[in-house]
C-alpha positions as CSV (number, residue, x, y, z in Angstrom):
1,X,-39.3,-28.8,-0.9
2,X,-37.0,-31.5,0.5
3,X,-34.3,-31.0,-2.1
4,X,-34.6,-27.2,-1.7
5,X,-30.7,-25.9,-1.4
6,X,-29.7,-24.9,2.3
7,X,-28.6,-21.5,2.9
8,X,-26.2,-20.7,6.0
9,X,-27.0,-17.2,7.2
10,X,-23.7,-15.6,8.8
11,X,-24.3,-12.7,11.6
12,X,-20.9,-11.8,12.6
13,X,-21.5,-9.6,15.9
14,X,-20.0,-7.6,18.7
15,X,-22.0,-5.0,20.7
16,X,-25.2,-5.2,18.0
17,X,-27.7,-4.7,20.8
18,X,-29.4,-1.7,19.3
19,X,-29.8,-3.6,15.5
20,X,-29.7,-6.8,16.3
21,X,-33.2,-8.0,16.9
22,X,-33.9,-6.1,13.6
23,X,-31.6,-8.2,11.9
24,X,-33.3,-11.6,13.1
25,X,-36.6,-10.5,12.6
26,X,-35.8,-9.8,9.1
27,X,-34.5,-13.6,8.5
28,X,-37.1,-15.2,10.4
29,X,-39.4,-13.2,7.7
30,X,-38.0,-14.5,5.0
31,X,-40.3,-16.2,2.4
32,X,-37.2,-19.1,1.7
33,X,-37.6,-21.5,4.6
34,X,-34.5,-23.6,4.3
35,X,-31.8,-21.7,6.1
36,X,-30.2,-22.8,9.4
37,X,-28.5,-18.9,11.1
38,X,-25.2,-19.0,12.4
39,X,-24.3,-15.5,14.8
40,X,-21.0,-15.7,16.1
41,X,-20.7,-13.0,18.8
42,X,-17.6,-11.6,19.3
43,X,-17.1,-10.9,22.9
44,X,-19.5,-8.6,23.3
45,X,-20.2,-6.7,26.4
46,X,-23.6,-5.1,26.4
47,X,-26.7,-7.1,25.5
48,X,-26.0,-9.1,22.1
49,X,-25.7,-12.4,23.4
50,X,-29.0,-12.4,25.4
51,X,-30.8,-11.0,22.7
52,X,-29.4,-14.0,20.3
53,X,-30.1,-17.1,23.0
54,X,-33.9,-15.7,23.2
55,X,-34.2,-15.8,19.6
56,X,-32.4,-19.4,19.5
57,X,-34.5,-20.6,22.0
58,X,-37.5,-19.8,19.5
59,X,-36.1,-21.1,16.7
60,X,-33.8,-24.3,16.3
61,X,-32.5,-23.0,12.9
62,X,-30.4,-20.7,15.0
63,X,-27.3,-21.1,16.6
64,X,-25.0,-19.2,18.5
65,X,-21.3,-19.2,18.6
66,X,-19.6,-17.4,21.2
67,X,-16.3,-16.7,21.0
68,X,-13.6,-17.1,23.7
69,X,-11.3,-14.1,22.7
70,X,-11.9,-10.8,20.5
71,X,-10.9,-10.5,16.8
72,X,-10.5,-8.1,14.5
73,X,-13.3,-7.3,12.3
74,X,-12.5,-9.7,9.4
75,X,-10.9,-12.2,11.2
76,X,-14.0,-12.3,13.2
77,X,-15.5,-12.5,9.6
78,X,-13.5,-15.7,8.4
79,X,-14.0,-17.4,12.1
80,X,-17.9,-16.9,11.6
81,X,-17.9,-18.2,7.8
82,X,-15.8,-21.5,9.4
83,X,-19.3,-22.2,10.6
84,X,-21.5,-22.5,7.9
85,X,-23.1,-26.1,7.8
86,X,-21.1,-29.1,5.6
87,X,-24.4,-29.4,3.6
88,X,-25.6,-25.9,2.5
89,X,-25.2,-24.8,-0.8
90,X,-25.4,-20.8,-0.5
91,X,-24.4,-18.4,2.0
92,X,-25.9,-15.2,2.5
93,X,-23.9,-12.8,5.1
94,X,-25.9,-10.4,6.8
95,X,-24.1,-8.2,9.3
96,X,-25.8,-7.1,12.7
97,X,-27.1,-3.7,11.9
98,X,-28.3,-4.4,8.7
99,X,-31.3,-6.8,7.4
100,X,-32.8,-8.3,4.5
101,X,-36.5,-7.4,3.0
102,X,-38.1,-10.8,3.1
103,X,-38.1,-12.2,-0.3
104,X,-34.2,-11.8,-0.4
105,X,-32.9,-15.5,-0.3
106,X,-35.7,-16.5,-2.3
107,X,-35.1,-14.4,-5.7
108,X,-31.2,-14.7,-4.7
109,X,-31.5,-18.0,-5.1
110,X,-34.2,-19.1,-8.0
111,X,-31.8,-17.4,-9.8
112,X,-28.4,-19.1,-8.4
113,X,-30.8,-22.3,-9.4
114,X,-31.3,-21.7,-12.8
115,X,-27.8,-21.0,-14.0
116,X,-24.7,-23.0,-12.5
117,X,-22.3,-20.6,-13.8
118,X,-23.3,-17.9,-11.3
119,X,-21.2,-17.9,-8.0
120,X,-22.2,-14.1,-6.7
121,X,-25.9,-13.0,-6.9
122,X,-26.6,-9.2,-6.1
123,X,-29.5,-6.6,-5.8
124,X,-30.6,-3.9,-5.1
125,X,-30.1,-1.9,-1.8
126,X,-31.6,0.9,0.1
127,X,-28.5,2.4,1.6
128,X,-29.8,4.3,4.6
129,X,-32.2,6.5,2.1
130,X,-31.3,6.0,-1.1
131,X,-31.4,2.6,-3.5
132,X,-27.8,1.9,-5.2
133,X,-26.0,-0.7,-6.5
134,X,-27.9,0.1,-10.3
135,X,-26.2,0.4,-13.6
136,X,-27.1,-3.3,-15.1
137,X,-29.4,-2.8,-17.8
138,X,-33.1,-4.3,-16.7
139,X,-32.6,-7.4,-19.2
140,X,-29.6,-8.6,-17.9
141,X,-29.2,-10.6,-15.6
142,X,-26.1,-12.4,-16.1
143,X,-22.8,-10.9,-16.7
144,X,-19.8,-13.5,-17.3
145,X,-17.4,-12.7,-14.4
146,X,-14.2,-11.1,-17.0
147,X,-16.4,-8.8,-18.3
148,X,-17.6,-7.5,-14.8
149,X,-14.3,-7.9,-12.9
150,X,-12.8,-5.7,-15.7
151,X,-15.8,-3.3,-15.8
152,X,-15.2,-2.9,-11.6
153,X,-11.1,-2.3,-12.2
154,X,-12.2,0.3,-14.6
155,X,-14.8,2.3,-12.4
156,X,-12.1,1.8,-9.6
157,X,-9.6,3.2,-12.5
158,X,-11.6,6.1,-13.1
159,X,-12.3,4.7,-16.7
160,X,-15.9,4.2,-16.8
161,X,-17.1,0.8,-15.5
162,X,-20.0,0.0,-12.8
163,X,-19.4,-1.1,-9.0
164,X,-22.8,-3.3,-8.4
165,X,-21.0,-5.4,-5.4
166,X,-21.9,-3.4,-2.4
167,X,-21.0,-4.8,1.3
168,X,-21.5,-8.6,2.3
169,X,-25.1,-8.1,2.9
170,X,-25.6,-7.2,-0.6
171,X,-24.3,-10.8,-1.9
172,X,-25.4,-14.1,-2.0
173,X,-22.3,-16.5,-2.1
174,X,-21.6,-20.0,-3.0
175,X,-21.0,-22.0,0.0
176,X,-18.5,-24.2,-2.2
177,X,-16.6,-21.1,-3.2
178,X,-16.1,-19.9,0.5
179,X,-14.7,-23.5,1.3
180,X,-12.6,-22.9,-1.3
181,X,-10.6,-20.7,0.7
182,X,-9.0,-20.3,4.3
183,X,-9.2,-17.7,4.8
184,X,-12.0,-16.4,2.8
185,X,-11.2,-12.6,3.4
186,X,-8.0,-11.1,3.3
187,X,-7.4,-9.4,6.6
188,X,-4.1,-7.2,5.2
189,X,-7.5,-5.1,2.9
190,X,-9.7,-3.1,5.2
191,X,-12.3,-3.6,1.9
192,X,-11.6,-7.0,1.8
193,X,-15.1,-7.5,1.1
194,X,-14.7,-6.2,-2.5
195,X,-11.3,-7.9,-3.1
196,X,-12.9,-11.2,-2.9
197,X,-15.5,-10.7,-5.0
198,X,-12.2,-9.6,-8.3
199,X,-11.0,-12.9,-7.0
200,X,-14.1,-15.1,-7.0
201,X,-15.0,-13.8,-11.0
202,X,-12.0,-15.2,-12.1
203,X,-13.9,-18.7,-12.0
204,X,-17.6,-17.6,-11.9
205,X,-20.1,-15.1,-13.5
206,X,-22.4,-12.9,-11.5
207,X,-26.2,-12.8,-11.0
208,X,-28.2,-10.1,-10.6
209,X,-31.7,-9.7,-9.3
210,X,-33.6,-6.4,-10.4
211,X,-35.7,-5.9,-7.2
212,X,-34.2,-3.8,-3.6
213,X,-33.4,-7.0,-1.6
214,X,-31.4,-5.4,0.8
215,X,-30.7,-2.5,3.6
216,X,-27.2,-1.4,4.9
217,X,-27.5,0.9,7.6
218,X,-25.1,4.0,8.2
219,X,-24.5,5.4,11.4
220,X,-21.6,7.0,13.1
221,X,-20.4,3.9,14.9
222,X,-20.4,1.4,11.4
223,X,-17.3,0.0,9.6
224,X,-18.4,2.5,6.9
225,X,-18.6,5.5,9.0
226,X,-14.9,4.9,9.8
227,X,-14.3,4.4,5.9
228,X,-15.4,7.7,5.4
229,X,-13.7,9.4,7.9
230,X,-9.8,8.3,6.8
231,X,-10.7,7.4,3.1
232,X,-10.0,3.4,3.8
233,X,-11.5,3.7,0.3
234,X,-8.7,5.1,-1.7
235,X,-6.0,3.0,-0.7
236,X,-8.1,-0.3,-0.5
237,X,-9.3,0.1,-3.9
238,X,-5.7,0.9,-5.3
239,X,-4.7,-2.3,-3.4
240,X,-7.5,-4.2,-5.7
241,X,-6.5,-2.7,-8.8
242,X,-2.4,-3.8,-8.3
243,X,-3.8,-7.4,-7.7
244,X,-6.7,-7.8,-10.4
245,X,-5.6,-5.3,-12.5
246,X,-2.6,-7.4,-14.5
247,X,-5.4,-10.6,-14.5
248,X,-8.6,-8.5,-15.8
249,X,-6.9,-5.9,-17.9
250,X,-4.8,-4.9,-21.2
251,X,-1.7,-3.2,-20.2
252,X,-2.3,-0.5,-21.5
253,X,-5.6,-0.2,-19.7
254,X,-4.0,-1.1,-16.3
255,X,-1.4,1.7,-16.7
256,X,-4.0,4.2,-17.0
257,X,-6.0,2.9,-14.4
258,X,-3.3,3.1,-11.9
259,X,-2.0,6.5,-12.8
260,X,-5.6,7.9,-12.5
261,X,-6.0,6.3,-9.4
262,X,-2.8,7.8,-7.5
263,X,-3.4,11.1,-9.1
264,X,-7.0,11.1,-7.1
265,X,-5.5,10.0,-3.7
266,X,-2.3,12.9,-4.4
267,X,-5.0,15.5,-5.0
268,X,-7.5,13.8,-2.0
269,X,-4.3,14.4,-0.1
270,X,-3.9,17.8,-0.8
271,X,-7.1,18.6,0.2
272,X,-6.6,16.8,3.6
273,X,-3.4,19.2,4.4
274,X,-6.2,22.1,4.3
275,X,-8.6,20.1,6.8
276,X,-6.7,19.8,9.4
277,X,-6.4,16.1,9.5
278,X,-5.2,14.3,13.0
279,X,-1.6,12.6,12.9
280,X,-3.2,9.1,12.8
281,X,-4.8,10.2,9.2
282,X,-1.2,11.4,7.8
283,X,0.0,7.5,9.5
284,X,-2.4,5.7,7.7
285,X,-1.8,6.7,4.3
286,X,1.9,7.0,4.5
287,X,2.2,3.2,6.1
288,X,-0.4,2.2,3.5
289,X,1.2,3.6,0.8
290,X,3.9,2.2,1.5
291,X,3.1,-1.2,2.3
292,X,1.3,-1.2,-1.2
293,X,4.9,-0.6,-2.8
294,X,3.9,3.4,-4.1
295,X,6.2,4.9,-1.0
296,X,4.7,8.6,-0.4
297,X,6.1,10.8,-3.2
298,X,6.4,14.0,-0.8
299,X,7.0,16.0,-4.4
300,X,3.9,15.3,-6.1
301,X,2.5,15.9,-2.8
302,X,4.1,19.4,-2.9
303,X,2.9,20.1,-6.2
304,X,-0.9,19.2,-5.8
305,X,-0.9,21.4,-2.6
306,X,0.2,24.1,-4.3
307,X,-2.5,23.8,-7.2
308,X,-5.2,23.6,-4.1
309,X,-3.8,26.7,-2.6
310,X,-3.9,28.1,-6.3
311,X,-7.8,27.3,-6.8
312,X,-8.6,28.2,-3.4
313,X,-6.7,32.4,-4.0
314,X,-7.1,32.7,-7.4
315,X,-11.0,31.0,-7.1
316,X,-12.1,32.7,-4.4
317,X,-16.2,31.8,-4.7
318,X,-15.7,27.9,-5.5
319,X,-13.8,28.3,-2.6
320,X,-16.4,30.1,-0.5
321,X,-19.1,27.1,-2.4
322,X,-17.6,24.4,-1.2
323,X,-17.1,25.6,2.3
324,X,-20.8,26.5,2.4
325,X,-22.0,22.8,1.4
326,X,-19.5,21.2,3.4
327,X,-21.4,23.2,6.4
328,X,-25.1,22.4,5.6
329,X,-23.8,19.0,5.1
330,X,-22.8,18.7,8.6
């Protein structure tokens, strides 16, 4: 038990009093003992930082860092992973309003252990009600990191593929690998989180442990509750496929891949001029279009309008449908 492998737990934090006890409970449960917890709190202003110093005062595995000025969410990401220990060997980010069911780090890492290839290990997860992050066939556990980083590019292409990667909380990490760069998340991606994991595969394969490991909360005040809401999604995976795309796929592949994906955002678009979405919507996408080098093609834009406005006269009951389950949805 002496050589067992640290792992540095990383809570980045700000205004987590309502979750955050939850999320220390659950790692001071954990069936893995050898784990020091770093929570960086970022400025907070209700209750977060008391609730952390009664906790470190109960445990001297945890630490506190508390930072002198606010940052954005993923720089306050890169600032928390800066202070993972010199010695640990894994990392295992959990954010503040989400926790881990306690045999996480354990299974995470026997596996890690038993195959130095592996640089990302992933799970399960109960997403508010329902368990995702499945596809991987029950007898494997391994996949070498070109044949998954080309499987994402093609789910994100709309060619198939499988997305197992999840948010931070889902992954177990390397420590080497996030030393390996500065900054570990690139703060120009709001999905960032996935964007590392394309770049990580390059040099590693992925593990994966057949059992719900995880939980990743949603409510209306989470990063992913803002995802939603503007479609962060859309542009941030297009950004990942003009990166990774050229390393992970043929070119023919690629091509394909990123005509699919701008003919979903046009017709996502579309849709949007028929919801009534705020100017800082229309903003977004036009700066982010543009900042990804596809300016805004106000023509195709035109075009897939008219072909909603088509479905919605000459369709007149899908039309009524979707309005219907859009309203018992809300």
């Amino acid at each position: 038990m002496q050589t067992a492998p640290v792992v540095s737990v990383v809570t980045p934090v700000y205004n987590g009093e309502p979750y955050l006890a939850e999320c220390i409970e659950s790692i001071l449960a954990q069936t893995y003992p050898h784990w020091e917890y770093v929570i960086v709190n970022n400025c907070s202003t209700d209750r977060t930082l008391d609730i952390a110093q009664q906790y470190a005062q109960r445990d001297a595995r945890i630490r506190i860092h508390d930072n002198a000025t606010f940052l954005d969410r993923l720089a306050n990401s890169n600032h928390a992973l800066r202070h993972i220990s010199a010695n640990s060997k894994y990392c295992k980010i959990v954010h503040a309003d989400d926790w881990l069911f306690p045999e996480c780090i354990e299974r995470m890492i026997e596996l890690a252990e038993a195959h130095d290839s592996v640089g990302i290990v992933g799970a399960y997860r109960l997403l508010g009600r329902r368990v995702d992050l499945d596809g991987l066939p029950y007898t494997c556990s391994i996949v070498p990191g070109q044949t998954l980083g080309q499987s994402a590019l093609h789910h994100i292409g709309r060619l198939g593929g499988l997305w197992i990667f999840g948010s931070p909380t889902s992954l177990l990490l390397r420590s080497d690998l996030i030393r390996s760069r500065n900054p570990f998340y690139n703060e120009s991606n709001f999905h960032a989180d996935a964007e590392v994991c394309l770049d990580l595969l390059q040099f590693c394969d992925f593990g994966f442990v057949h059992q719900v490991l995880t939980y990743t909360r949603y409510h209306p005040e989470a990063a992913t509750a803002f995802a939603d809401a503007v479609q962060t999604y859309i542009p941030g995976e297009l950004q990942i496929l003009l990166t990774y795309g050229p390393r992970y796929l043929e070119p023919e592949d690629f091509d394909r891949c990123v005509d699919n994906k701008l003919e979903q955002y046009y017709v996502f678009l579309a849709r949007s001029v028929f919801r009534g979405q705020d100017k800082r919507f229309w903003n977004y996408h036009r700066d982010e279009l543009h900042r990804l080098g596809r300016p805004l093609a106000w023509p195709r834009l035109v075009w897939n309008v008219i072909l909603e406005l088509a479905d919605h006269i000459f369709n007149p009951k899908w039309a009524v449908d979707k309005l219907r389950r859009k309203w018992r949805s809300r």
